[in-house]
C-alpha positions in Angstrom: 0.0 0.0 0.0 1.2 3.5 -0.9 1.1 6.0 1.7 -0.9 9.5 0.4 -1.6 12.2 2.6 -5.0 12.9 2.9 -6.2 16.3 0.8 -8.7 18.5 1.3 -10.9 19.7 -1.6 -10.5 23.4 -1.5 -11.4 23.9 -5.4 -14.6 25.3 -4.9 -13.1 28.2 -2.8 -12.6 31.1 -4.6 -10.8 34.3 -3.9 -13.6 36.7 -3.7 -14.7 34.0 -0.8 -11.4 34.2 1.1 -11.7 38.1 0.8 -14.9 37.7 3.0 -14.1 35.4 5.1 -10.7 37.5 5.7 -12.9 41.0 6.4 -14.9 39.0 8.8 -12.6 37.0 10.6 -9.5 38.7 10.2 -7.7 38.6 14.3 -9.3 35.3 14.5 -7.7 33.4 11.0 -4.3 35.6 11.8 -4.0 33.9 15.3 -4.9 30.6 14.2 -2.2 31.0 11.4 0.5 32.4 14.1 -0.4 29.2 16.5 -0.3 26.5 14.2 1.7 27.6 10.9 4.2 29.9 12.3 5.0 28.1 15.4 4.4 24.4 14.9 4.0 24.3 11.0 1.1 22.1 10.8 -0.1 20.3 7.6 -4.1 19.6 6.9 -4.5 16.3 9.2 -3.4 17.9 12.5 -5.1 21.4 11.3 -8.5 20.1 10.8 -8.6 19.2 14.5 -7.5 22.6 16.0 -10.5 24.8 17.4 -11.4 27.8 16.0 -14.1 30.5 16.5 -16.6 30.6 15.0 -16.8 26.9 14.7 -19.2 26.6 11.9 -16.4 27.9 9.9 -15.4 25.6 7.0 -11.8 24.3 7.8 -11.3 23.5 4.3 -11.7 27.4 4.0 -8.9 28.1 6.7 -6.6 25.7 5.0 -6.9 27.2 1.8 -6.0 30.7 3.6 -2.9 29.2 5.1 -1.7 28.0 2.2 -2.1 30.9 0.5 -0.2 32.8 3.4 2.5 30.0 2.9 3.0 30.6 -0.9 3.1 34.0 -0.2 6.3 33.6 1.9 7.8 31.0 -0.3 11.6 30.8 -0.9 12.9 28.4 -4.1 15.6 25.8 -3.0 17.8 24.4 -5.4 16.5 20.3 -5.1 14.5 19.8 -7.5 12.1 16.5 -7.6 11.5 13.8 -10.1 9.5 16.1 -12.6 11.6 18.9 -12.3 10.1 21.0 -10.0 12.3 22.6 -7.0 11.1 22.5 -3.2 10.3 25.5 -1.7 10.9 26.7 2.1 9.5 29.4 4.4 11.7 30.9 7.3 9.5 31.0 10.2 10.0 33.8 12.6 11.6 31.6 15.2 14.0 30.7 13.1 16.1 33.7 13.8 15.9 33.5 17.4 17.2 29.8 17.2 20.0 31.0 14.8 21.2 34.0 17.3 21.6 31.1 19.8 23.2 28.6 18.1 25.5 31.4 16.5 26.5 32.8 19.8 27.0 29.5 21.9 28.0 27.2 19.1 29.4 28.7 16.1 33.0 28.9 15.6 33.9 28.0 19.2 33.9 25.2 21.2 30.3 25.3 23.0 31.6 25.0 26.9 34.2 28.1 26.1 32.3 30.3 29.0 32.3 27.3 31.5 35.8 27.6 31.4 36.6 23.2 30.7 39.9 21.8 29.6 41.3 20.9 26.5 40.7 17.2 27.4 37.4 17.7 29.2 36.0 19.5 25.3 37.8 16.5 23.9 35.9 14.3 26.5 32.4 16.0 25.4 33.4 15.7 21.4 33.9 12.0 22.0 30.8 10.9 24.0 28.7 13.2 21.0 30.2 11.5 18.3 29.3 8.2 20.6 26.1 8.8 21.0 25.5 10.7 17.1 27.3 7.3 16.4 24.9 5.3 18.4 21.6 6.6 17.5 22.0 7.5 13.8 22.8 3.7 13.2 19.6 2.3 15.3 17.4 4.4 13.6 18.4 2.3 10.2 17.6 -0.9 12.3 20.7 -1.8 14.3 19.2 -4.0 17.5 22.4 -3.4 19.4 21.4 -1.2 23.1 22.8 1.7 23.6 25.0 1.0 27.0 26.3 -2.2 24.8 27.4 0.0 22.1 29.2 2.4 23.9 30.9 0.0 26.1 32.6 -1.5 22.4 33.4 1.7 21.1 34.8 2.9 24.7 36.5 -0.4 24.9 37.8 -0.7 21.0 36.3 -3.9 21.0 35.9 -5.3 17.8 31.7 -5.7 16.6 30.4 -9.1 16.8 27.5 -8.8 14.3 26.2 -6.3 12.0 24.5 -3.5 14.2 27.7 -3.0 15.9 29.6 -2.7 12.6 27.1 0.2 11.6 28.2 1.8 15.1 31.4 1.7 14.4 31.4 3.0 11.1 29.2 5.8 12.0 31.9 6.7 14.9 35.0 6.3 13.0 33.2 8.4 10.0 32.5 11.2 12.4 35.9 11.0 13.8 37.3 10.9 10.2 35.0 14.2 9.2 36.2 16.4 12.3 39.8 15.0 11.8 40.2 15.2 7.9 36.8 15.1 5.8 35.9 18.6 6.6 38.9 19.9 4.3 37.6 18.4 1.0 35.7 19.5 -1.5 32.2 17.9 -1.7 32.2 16.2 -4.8 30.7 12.5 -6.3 33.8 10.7 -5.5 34.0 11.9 -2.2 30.1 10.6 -1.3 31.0 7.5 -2.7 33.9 7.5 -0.2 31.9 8.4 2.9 28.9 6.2 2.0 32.0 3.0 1.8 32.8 4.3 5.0 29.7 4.1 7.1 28.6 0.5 5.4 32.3 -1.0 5.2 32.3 -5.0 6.0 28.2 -4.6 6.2 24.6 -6.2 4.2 21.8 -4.9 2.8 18.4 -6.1 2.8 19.2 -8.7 0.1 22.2 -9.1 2.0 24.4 -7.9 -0.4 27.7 -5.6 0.1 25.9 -1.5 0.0 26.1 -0.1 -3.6 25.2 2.6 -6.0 21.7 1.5 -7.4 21.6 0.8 -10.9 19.5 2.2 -14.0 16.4 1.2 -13.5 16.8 -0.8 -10.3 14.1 0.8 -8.2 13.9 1.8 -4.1 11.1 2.2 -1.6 10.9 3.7 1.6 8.7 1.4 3.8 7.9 1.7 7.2 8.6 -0.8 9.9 6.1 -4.0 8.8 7.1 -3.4 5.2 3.4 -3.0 4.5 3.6 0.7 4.0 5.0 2.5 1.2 6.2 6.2 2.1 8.2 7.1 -1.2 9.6 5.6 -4.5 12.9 7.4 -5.0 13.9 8.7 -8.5 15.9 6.6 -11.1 19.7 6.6 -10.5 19.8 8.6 -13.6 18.2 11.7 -12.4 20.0 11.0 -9.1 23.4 11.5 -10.9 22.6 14.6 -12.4 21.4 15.7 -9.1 24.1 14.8 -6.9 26.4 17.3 -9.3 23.9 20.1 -8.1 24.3 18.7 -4.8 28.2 18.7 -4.6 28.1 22.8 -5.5 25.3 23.5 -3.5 27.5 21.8 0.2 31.3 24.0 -1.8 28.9 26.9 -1.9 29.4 27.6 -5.6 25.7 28.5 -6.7 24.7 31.9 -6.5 22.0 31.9 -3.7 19.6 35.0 -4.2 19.2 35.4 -0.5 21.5 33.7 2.4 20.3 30.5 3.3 21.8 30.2 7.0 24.5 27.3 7.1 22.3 25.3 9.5 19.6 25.3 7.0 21.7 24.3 4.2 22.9 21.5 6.5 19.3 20.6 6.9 18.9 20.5 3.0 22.0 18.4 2.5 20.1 16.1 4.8 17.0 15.8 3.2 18.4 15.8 -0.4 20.3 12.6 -0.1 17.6 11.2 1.8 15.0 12.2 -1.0 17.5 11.5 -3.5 18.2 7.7 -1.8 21.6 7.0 -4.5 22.3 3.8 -2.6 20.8 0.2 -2.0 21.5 0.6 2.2 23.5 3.5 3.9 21.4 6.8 2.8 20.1 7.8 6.3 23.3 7.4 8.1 25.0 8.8 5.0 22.4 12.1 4.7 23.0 12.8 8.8 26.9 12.5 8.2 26.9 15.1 5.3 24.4 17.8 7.9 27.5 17.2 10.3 29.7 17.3 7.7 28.8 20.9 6.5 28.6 22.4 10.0 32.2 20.9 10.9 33.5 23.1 7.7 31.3 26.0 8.3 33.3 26.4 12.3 30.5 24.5 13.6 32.4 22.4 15.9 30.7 22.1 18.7 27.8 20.4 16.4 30.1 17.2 17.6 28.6 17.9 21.1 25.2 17.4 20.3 23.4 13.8 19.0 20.4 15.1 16.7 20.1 11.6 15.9 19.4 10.8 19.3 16.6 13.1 19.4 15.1 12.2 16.3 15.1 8.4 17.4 12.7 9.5 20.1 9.9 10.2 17.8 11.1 8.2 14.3 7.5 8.5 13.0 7.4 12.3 12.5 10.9 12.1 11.4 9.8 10.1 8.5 6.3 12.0 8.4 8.3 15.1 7.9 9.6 13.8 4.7 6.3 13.1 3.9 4.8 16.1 4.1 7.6 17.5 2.3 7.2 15.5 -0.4 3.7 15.5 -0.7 2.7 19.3 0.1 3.6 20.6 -2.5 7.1 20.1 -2.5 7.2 22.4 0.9 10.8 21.5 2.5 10.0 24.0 5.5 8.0 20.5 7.5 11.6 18.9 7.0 13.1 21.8 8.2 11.3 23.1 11.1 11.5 19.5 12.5 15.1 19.4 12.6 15.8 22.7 14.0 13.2 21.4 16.9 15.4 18.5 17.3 18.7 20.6 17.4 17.2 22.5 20.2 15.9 19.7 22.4 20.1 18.8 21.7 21.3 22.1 22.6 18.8 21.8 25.9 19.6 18.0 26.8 23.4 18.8 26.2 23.1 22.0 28.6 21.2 19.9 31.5 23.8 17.2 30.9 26.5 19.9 31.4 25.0 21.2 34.5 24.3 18.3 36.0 28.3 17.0 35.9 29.1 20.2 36.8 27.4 19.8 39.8 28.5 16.5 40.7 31.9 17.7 39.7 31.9 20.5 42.6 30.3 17.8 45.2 32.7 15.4 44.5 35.5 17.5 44.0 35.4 18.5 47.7 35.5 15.7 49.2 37.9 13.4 46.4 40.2 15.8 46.4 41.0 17.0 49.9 40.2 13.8 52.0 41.6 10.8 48.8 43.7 13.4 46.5 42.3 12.0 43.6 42.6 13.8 40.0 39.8 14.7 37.6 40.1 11.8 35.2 39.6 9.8 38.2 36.5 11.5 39.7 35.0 12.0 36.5 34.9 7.9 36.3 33.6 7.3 39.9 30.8 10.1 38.6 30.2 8.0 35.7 29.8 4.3 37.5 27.8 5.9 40.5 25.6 6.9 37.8 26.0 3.2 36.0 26.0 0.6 38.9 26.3 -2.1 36.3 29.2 -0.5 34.0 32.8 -1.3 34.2 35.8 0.3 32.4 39.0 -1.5 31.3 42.8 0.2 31.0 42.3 0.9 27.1 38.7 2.4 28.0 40.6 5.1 30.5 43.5 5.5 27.6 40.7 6.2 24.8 38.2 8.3 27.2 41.1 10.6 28.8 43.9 10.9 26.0 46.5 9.4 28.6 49.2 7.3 28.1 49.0 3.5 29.7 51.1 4.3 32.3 49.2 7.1 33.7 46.0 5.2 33.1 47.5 2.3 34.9 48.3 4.6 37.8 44.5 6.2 38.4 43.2 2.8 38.5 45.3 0.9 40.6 45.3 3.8 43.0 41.1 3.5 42.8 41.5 -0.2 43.6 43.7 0.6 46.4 41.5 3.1 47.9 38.7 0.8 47.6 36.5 2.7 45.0 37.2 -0.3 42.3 37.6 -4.1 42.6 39.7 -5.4 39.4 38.2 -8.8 37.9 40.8 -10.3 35.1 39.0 -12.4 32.3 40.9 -14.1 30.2 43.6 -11.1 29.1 41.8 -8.3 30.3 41.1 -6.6 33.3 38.0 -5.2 33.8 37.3 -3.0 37.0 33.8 -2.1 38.7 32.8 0.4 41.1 32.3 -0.5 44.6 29.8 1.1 47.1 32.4 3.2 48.4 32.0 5.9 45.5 28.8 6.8 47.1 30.1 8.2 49.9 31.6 11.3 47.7 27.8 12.5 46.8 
């Protein structure tokens, strides 16, 4: 079954009707537009339900009038669709206000500048975002792994034991390779045939064949869960080639935009174009979420590598893919894609900012008493914090290497002087030796 949106029939509506209806319920349409179009950017099934006043008044009516607003505003992207026609956007007026934020606590900078951290502590924060960015992007293409299994591989270097760990650690080591090297290079074909090789290395597709390029005429669908749903055929492989050269010139800013388009929403567009665009037989989500990331990284975006969109967007998967939909199917109208996103960067900004404060305040507590009554360091209060908030986590010497940028012999030192403090039992299996927390560490909070 092929998913539609439902439509309303607005074609006996003419203008000389939406004149009247305007003189008569002008405040009343304007507020409605403000509350559901400005702010959350509703589409026709969710619109129809809202209350207005009066309510004998046709909704069909106040959809036509939103639209209309809508068109009024519309900017012209640069993605076109299957029949040539390019998606539009609208920049909603809390846009801006998001921008200012983002441009004042994340551009250019590292994000934690005014809360005065370390080298190694921002190095600490890059690596559990690119963890958890790492983590997320990959289970919301299906890998089953949890999320406290994954990062105790990646933390541990552990090598994946089936596929959904090997998507993990491909999305990690392509985010690493982006902020380390990838964010120097021209966007060009080659180079998103490189990254998508990247993120699906030594992995299946659905036919459980090795990730490709699709072929002329080899078609794709986008179904949901049950595989009873059809959301969207993508294009043939031809159109997508000629496409992805727009694409490549669009992310090395070489088309002359009439009006700036802010770098986060160009990110956003990257996003949905190789999602829309779907080039590959497995790979294109994880692939269109590295290329957003990708673009901030170049644009001084770094502290981007703080925050895990992905991990807000796997908390409501449905609307991420309904936001596609309604892109796609209203009228080519990209600002749904959009304006979901930028909600999703801003629950990140907000989880990232509690997360902050809330180690910071551990920090102080424990810092008192760790470092005055057991002279421990940071590295070593930082991991007492972290298993008095994981009872059942451990960490390993290569774990405390990777986490704290240290050499073996330091790491070695912290956590035999933890075991002989009695904050950590060591347990050797086989090779390794893996130490827990002991009930001890809750005597620092």
């Amino acid at each position: 079954m092929v998913f539609e949106l439902e439509k309303p029939n607005t074609n006996k509506i003419d203008v000389k009707q939406i004149s009247k209806l305007l003189d008569e319920n002008a405040q009343a349409i304007f507020n409605f537009n403000q509350n559901y179009s400005e702010k959350e950017y509703l589409y026709w099934d969710e619109i129809k339900y809202k209350k207005f006043s009066p309510e004998d008044f046709p909704k069909e009516n106040l959809w036509k009038f939103v639209k209309m607003l809508r068109e009024s505003k519309q900017r012209s992207s640069f993605i076109a669709d299957k029949k040539g026609k390019f998606f539009t956007w609208i920049q909603l007026n809390h846009f801006e206000k998001l921008f200012h934020e983002i441009d004042m606590n994340t551009g250019g900078e590292l994000f934690a500048e005014k809360d005065h951290l370390d080298k190694k502590s921002k190095q600490k924060l890059i690596t559990r975002g690119i963890m958890e960015e790492a983590i997320a992007s990959s289970q919301l293409e299906g890998a089953a792994t949890s999320r406290q299994a994954a990062k105790k591989m990646l933390q541990e270097q552990r090598k994946p034991t089936n596929q959904s760990e090997q998507m993990i650690l491909n999305n990690y080591l392509s985010m690493k390779s982006i902020e380390e090297k990838y964010k120097d290079i021209k966007m060009s074909r080659n180079l998103i045939l490189e990254l998508h090789e990247m993120i699906t290395k030594d992995t299946t597709d659905s036919e459980n064949e090795i990730p490709r390029l699709r072929k002329t005429g080899e078609p794709i669908y986008i179904k949901d869960k049950s595989n009873n749903i059809t959301y969207y055929e993508a294009p043939d492989i031809n159109f997508v080639e000629k496409e992805m050269k727009v694409l490549a010139a669009f992310a090395n800013d070489e088309l002359k935009e009439k009006t700036f388009i802010h770098p986060i929403i160009k990110a956003i567009m990257l996003h949905f174009w190789i999602g829309y665009l779907h080039p590959f037989t497995d790979g294109n989500g994880r692939l269109a979420r590295l290329l957003f990331y990708w673009y901030l990284i170049k644009k001084g975006y770094w502290a981007f590598t703080y925050l895990p969109i992905s991990k807000m967007i796997k908390k409501s998967p449905k609307q991420y893919i309904m936001a596609y939909v309604y892109s796609e199917q209203d009228d080519n109208d990209l600002t749904y894609f959009i304006n979901y996103n930028l909600n999703k960067i801003e629950m990140a900004i907000k989880d990232f900012k509690e997360y902050l404060n809330k180690q910071s305040k551990r920090n102080k507590k424990m810092k008192e008493k760790s470092e005055i009554k057991y002279a421990l360091n940071m590295r070593q209060i930082q991991l007492l914090q972290y298993l008095y908030g994981n009872l059942d986590e451990r960490t390993t010497l290569k774990t405390h290497m990777t986490i704290n940028q240290v050499t073996k012999a330091t790491a070695s030192k912290d956590l035999k002087d933890l075991v002989q403090k009695g904050f950590l039992l060591a347990n050797k299996i086989g090779r390794n030796v893996y130490y827990y927390g002991t009930n001890k560490i809750k005597s620092l909070f």
